[in-house]
N, C-alpha and C positions, 0 to 999 in steps of 0.2 A: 504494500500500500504506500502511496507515494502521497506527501506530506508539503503542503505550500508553506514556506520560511518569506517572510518577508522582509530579512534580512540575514546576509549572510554568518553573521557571526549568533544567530540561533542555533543553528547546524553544531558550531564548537560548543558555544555551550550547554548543550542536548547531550553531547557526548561527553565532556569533562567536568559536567556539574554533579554535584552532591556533593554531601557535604567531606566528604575523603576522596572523592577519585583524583584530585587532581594534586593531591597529599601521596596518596599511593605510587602516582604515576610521574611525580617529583623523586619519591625514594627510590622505584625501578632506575630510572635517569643514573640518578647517584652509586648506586648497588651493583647493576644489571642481571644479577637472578636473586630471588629472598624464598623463603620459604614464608608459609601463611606462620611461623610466631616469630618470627623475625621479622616480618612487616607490624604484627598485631607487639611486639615491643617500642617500634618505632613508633607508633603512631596507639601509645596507652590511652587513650581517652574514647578510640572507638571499642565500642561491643563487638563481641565473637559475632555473631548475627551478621551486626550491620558492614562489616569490613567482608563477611560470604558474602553476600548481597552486591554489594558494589565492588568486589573482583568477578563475579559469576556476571556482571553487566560490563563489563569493561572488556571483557571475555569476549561476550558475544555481541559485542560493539569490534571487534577485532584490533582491540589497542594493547592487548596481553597475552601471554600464552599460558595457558598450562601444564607443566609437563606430572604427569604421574608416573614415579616408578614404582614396580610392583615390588616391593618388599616389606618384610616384618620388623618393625611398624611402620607402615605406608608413609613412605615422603612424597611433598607437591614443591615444588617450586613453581615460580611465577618469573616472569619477564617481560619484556615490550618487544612488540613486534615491529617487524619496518615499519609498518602506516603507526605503531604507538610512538617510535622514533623521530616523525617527522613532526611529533608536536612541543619537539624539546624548544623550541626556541620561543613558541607560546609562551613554554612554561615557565621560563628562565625570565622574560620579561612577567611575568606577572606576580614573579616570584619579587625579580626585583622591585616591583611596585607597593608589594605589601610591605616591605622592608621602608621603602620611602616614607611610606604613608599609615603605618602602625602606629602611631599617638594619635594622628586625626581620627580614624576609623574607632580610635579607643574610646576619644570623648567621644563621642556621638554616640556611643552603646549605653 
């Protein structure tokens, strides 16, 4: 089903919004492969739940990979695939922005 954007940057933020994915997809950047409690240490403030949730959508949004090995006890790593690759430089600029802009954005909460 195809979906009318009336502007282009709906599209990025459809895809790299909630409130972690784009937290997630900063620390693959930095990492390049994590396993799901190595992500879930990095980023303590999200829930078990909600950090499955928005990998299993980032997933099949095609910006991560999963790899599962079969072993006793099952390991998953995670990583960015090319098309998650090519949103490093989004991310870097908006990374830098919050860094800018963290006391304005403070007061106003």
């Amino acid at each position: 089903m195809e979906k009318d954007y009336s502007h282009p940057i709906e599209i990025t933020l459809k895809v790299v919004c909630g409130k972690w994915k784009g937290v997630i997809l900063c620390h693959l950047q930095q990492n390049k492969i994590l396993r799901f409690g190595e992500l879930k240490k990095l980023i303590p403030k999200v829930s078990q739940k909600t950090l499955t949730l928005q990998l299993r959508e980032l997933e099949a949004d095609g910006l991560i990979h999963r790899q599962v090995y079969a072993e006793v006890p099952l390991r998953v790593e995670y990583s960015l695939t090319e098309y998650g690759e090519e949103l490093e430089s989004t991310l870097n600029l908006m990374s830098e922005w919050g860094r800018n802009h963290v006391e304005k954005v403070e007061l106003n909460c």
